[in-house]
N, C-alpha and C positions, 0 to 999 in steps of 0.2 A: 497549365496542363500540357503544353505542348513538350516542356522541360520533362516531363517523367515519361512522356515518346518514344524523345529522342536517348533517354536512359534503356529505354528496355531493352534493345540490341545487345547495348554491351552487357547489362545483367543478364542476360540471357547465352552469350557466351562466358560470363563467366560462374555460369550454373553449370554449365557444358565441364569446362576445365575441373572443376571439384566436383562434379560426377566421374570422372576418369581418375584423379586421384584420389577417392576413395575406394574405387574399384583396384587402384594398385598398391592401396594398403589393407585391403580384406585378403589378396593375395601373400603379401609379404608378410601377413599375419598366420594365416593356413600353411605356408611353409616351414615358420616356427614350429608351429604347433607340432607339425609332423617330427622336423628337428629333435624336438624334444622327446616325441613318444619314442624315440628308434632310440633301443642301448646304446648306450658309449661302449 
C-alpha cells in the first residue's frame, strides 16, 4: 500500500500536465473552427 503513496504525487502531476494540454487543444481546435467559418 505504501507503493500506490508514493505513486500518487506523480499521478497527480501528471493529471495536472493533461489537464493543461487539453485545455491547449480545445483552444487550437476553436481557432480552426473560426478559420474555417471566415471566407477565403
Amino acid at each position: 500500500m505504501e507503493f500506490i503513496g508514493l505513486l500518487a504525487p506523480v499521478a497527480f502531476v501528471f493529471s495536472l500536465a493533461a489537464l493543461s494540454q487539453i485545455a491547449a487543444l480545445k483552444k487550437e481546435i476553436e481557432k480552426l473552427k473560426e478559420e474555417q467559418k471566415s471566407p477565403r
